[in-house]
C-alpha positions in Angstrom: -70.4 220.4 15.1 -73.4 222.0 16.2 -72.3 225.5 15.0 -71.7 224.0 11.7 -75.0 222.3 11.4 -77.0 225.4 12.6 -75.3 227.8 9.7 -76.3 224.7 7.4 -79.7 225.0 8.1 -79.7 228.8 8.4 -78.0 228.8 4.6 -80.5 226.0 3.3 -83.4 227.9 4.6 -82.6 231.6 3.2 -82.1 230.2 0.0 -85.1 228.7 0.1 -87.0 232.1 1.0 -85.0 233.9 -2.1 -85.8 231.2 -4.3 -88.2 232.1 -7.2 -91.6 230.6 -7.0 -92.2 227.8 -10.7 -95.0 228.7 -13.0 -97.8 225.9 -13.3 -97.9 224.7 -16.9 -100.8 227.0 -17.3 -98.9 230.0 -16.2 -96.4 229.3 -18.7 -98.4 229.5 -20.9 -100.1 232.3 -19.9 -96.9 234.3 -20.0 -96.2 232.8 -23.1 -99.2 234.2 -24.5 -98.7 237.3 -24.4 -95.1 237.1 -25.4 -95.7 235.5 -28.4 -99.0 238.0 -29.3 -96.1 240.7 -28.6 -94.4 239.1 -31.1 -96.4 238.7 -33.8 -96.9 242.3 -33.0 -93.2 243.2 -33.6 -93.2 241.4 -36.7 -96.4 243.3 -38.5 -98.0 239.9 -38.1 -101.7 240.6 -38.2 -102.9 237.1 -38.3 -100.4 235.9 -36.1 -101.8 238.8 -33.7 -105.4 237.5 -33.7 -104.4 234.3 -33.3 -103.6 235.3 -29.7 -106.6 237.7 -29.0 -110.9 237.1 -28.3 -112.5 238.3 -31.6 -113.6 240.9 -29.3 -110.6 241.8 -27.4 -110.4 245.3 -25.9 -107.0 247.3 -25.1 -107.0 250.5 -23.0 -104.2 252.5 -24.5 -103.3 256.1 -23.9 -107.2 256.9 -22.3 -108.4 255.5 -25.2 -110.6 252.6 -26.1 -109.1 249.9 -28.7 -110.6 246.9 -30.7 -108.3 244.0 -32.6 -108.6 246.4 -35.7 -107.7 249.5 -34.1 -104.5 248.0 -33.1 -103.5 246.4 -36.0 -104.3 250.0 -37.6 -102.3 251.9 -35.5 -99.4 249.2 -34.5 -99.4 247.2 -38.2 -100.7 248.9 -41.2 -99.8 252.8 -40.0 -96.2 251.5 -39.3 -94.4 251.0 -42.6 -91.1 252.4 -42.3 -88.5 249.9 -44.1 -86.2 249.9 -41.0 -88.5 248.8 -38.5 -87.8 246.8 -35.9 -89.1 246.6 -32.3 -87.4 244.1 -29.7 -89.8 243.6 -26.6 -88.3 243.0 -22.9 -90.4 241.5 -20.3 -90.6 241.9 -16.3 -93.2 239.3 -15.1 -94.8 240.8 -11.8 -98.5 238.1 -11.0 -99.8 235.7 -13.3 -102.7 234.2 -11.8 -104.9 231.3 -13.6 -108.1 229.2 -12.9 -109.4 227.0 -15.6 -111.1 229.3 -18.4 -109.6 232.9 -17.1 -106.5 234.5 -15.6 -104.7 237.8 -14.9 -101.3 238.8 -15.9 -99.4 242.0 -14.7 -95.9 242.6 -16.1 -93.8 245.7 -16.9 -93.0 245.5 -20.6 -89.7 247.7 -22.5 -89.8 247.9 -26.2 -86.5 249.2 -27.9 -88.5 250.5 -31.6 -86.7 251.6 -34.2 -88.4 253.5 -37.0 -86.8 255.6 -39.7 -83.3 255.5 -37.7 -84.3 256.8 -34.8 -84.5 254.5 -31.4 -87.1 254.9 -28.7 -87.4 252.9 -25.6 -91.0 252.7 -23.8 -92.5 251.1 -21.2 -95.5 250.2 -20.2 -97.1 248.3 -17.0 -99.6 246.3 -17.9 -102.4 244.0 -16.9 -104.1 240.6 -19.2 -106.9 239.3 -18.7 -107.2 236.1 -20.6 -109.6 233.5 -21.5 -109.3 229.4 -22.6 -110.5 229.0 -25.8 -110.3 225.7 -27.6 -107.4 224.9 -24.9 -105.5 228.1 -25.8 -105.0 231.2 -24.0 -106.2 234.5 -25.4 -105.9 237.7 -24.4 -109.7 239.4 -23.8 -108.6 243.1 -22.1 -105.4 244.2 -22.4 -104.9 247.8 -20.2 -101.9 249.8 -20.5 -100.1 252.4 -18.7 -97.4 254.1 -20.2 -94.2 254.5 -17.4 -91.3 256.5 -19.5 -90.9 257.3 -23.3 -87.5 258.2 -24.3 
């Protein structure tokens, strides 16, 4: 009986230690956030896009320095093809909040499609975010690209 109530509480434990840590309501929607800005940026959704950003929101993209309009230029208006589609994939690594700012890191894979050719990238990155008006928005956004293939 005691063998069987040792492996018990040797089971109930390591399950315990493998079990995944639950998001705070404000780390949901933290990662939310970005998912849905990521969104709106897969759709060509410029207003949607801003809607999840500071007015003066900077991104760190391939060495270079980005405003809101820079990347609606690049990832919006510049990006016409007909077939487009990008699905986006994400790997949540920190997401850490107080009660105006937080910091996100994730590792993100986007399948893109663009006149019938496929790419996959990914990226690590790392949010910083502010509460505004009781909403989450993304203030620096730094990227590092991982694989492009």
């Amino acid at each position: 009986m005691k063998k069987i109530l040792l492996l018990l509480i040797a089971v109930s434990i390591s399950a315990l230690l493998y079990a995944q840590q639950l998001l705070t309501k404000d780390q949901e929607a933290i990662q939310q956030t970005v998912v849905k800005m990521f969104g709106a940026l897969s759709n060509r959704d410029s207003v949607s896009l801003k809607d999840y950003c500071t007015t003066d929101i900077t991104l760190f993209e391939y060495g270079q320095v980005w405003n809101i309009d820079t990347l609606i230029l690049k990832a919006i208006k510049l990006n016409q093809a007909a077939d487009f589609k990008r699905t986006n994939s994400f790997d949540f690594i920190n997401t850490i909040a107080n009660k105006t700012t937080a910091w996100i890191t994730y590792r993100i894979q986007s399948v893109i499609t663009t006149d019938n050719k496929q790419v996959i990238i990914q990226w690590l990155e790392t949010v910083f975010l502010v509460k505004e008006r009781k909403q989450w928005k993304l203030k620096h956004l730094h990227s590092t690209l991982i694989n492009r293939s």
